[in-house]
C-alpha positions as CSV (number, residue, x, y, z in Angstrom):
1,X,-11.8,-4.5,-23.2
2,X,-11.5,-8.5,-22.8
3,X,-7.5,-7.6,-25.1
4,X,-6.7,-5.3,-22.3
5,X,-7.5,-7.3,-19.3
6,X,-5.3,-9.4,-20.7
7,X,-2.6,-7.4,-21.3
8,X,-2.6,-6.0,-17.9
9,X,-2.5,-9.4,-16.3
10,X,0.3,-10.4,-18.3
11,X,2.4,-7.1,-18.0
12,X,1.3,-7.3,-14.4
13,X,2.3,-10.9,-13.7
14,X,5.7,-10.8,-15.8
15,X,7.9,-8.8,-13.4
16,X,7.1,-11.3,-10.5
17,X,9.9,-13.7,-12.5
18,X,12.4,-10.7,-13.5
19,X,15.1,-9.8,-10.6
20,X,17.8,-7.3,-10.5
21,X,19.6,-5.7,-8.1
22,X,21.3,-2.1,-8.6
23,X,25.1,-2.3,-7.7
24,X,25.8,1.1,-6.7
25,X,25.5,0.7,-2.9
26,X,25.2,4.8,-2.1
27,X,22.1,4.6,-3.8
28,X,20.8,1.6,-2.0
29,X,21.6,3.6,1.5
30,X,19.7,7.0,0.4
31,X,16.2,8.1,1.1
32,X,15.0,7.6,-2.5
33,X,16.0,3.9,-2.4
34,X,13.4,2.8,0.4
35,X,11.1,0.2,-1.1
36,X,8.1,2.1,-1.2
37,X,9.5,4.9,-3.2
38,X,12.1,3.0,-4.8
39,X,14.2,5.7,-7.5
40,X,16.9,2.8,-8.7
41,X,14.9,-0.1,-9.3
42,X,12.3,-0.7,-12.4
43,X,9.3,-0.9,-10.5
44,X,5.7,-2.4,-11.5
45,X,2.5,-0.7,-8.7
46,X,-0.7,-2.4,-9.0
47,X,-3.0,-0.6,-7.0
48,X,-7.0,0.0,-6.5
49,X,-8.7,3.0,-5.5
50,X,-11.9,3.9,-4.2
51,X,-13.5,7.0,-3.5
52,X,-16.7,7.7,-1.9
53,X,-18.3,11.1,-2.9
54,X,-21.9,12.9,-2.3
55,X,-22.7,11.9,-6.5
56,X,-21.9,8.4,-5.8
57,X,-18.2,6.7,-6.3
58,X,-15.4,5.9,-8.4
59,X,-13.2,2.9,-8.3
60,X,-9.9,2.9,-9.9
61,X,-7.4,0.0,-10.7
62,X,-4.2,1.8,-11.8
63,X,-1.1,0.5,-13.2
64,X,2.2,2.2,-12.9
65,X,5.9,1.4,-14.2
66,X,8.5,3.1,-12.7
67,X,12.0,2.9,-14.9
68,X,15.4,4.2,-14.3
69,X,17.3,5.3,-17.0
70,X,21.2,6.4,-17.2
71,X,23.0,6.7,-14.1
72,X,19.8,6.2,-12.7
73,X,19.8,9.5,-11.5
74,X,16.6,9.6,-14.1
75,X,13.4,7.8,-13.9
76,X,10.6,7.5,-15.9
77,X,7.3,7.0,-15.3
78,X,4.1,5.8,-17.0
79,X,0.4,5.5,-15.3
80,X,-2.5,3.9,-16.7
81,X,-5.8,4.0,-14.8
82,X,-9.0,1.6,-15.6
83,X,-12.0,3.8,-13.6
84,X,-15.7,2.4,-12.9
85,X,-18.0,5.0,-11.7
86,X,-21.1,4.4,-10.1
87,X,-22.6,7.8,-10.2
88,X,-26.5,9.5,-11.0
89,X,-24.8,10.3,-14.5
90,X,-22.8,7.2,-15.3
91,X,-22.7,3.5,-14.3
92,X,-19.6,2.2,-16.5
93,X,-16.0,1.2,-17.1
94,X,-13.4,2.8,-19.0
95,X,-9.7,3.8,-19.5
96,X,-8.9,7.1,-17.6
97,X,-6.1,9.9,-19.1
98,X,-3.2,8.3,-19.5
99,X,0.1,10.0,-17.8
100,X,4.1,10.1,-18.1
101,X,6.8,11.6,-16.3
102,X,10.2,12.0,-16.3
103,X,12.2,12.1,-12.6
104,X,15.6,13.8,-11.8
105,X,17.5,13.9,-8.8
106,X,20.2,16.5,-8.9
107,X,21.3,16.3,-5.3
108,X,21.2,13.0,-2.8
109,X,23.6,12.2,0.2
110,X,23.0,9.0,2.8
111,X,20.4,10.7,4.5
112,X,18.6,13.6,2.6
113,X,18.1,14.0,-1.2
114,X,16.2,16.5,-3.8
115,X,14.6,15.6,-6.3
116,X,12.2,17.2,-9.2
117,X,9.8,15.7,-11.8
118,X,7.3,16.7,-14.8
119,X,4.3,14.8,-15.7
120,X,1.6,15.2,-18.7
121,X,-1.5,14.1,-18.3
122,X,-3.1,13.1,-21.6
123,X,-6.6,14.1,-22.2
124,X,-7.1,9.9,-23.4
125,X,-10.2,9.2,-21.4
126,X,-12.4,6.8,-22.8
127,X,-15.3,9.0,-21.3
128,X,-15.5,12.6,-20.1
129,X,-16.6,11.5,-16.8
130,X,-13.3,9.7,-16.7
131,X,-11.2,12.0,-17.1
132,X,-10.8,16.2,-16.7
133,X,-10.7,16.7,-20.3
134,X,-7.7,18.9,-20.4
135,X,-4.2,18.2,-21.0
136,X,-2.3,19.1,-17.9
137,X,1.4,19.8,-17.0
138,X,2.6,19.2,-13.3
139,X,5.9,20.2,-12.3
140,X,6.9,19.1,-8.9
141,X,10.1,19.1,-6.1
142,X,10.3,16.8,-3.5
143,X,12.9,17.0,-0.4
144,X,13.7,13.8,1.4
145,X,15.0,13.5,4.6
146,X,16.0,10.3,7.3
147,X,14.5,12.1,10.8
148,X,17.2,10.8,13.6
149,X,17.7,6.9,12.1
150,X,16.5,5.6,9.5
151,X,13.3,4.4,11.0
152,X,11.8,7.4,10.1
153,X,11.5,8.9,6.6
154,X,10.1,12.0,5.9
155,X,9.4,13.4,2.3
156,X,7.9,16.9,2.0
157,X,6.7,18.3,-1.8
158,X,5.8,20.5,-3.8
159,X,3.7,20.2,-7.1
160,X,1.7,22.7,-9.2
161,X,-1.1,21.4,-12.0
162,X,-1.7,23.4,-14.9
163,X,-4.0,22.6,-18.0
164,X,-2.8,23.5,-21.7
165,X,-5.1,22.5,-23.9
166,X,-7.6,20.2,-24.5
167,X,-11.6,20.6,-24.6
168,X,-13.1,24.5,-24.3
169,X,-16.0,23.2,-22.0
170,X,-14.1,21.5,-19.6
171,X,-12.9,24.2,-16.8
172,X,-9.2,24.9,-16.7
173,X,-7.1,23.0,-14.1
174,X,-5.1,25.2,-12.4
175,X,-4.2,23.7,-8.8
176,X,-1.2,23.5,-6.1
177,X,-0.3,21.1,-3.6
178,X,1.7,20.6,-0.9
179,X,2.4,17.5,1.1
180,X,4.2,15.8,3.4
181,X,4.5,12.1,4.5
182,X,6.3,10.3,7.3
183,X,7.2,6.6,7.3
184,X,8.4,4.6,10.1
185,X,9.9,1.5,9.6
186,X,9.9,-1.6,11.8
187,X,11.3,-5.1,10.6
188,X,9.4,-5.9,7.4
189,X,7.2,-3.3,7.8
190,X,6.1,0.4,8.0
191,X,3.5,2.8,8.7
192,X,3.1,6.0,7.3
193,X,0.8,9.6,7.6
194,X,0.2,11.6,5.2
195,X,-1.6,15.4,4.5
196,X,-1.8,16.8,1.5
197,X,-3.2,20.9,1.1
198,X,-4.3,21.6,-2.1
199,X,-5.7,24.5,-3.3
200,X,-7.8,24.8,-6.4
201,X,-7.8,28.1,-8.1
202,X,-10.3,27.6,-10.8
203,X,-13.0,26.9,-7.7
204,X,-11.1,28.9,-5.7
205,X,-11.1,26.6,-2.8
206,X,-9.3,23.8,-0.5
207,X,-9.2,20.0,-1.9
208,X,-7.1,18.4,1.2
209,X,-6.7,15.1,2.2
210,X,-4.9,13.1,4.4
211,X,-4.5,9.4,4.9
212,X,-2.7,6.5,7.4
213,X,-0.9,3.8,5.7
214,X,0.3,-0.1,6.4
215,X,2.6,-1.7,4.7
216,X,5.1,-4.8,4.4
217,X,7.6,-6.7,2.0
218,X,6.1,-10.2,1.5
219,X,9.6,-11.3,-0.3
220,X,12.9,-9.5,-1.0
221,X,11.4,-7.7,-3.9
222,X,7.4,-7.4,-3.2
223,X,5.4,-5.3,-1.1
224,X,1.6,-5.0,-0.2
225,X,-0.1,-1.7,1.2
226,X,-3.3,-0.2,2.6
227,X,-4.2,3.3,3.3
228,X,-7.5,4.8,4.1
229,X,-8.1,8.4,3.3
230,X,-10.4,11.4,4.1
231,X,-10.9,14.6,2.5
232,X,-11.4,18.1,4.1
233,X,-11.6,21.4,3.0
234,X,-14.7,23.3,1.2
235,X,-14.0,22.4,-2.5
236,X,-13.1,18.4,-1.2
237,X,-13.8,16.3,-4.4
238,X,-14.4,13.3,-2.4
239,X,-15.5,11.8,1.2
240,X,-13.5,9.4,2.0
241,X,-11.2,6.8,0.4
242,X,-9.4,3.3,0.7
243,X,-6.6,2.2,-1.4
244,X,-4.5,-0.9,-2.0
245,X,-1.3,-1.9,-3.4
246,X,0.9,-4.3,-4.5
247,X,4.7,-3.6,-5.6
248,X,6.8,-5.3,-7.6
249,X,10.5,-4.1,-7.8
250,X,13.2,-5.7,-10.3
């Protein structure tokens, strides 16, 4: 554990020293290019999670490294997640399912774009309270839009989680979701709300949430954020949640 503390701080720390820019300048002016969901630039997120539920809570510290590839009209991504639960079944800390993805945007002018990714989630979890125990496949579209200016973004998806394999005893993931966030953007800030409707079909039930976000660039290239969350619906896995961010684009 002590080796990959260390490793995160020092894959977390290099990027601060490692700048580029990307010279195509219709990509910089496009909806996927706005800092917080930045297609174009490799792109470290530090981030910390916690969730509040009626067995107790989890606390996740994820790390995630965005990386364009090609034309940069592909990105891949990679997601590792470091959970503590504090739960009547388990008071520990261990390394979640590990996840990649590959991005694609097939369409994009100045003020709307498409895009689609797939992810796999890994069944990697140091513990099965860590993880869902099933290897899952999420395809997902996104359609993003500049509403009037750009001041306001808006970015509407679509996404569909399906397990494949994995462990017998562990219950199948079958789940969809769609969301939609708006971000408004004011000097070196922005604000953001988001609602997500999930529905789970192996419980047959509603997991939605929905949070408010702050954010700002505290340099040319590095960003903080803060969202609290709340989840509604019968099936909800959680209460309520706050997360925060740090990102690092070069």
């Amino acid at each position: 554990m002590k080796k990959f503390i260390l490793y995160f701080c020092i894959f977390y720390f290099i990027p601060f020293y490692i700048k580029a820019q990307v010279s195509d300048t219709t990509k910089t002016n496009n909806p996927f290019a706005e800092a917080r969901y930045h297609y174009f630039l490799k792109t470290v997120i530090l981030f910390n999670e916690y969730l509040d539920t009626d067995n107790g809570s989890y606390n996740t510290t994820q790390l995630r490294l965005l990386y364009p590839i090609g034309n940069k009209a592909w990105n891949l991504r990679f997601d590792v997640p470091l959970i503590s639960a504090n739960t009547n079944s388990v008071n520990k800390t261990g390394i979640g399912d590990i996840g990649a993805g590959i991005s694609y945007i097939p369409f994009i002018k100045n003020n709307n774009g498409l895009a689609i990714r797939a992810r796999v989630i890994s069944n990697s979890a140091q513990d099965p309270n860590f993880g869902s125990g099933k290897w899952v496949f999420i395809p997902t579209i996104f359609y993003a839009r500049y509403l009037k200016t750009k001041k306001f973004l808006w970015i509407s998806s679509l996404e569909y989680q399906a397990s494949f394999a994995g462990q017998s005893d562990r219950s199948d993931i079958n789940t969809t979701a769609y969301e939609n966030v708006v971000l408004y953007f004011f000097g070196r800030n922005w604000i953001s709300a988001d609602t997500a409707f999930r529905y789970n079909n192996t419980v047959k039930g509603f997991q939605n949430n929905a949070f408010l976000e702050y954010g700002r660039k505290i340099s040319a290239d590095d960003l903080i954020y803060i969202h609290p969350s709340y989840a509604f619906g019968r099936q909800k896995t959680y209460n309520f949640g706050l997360e925060i961010g740090i990102l690092v684009l070069f």
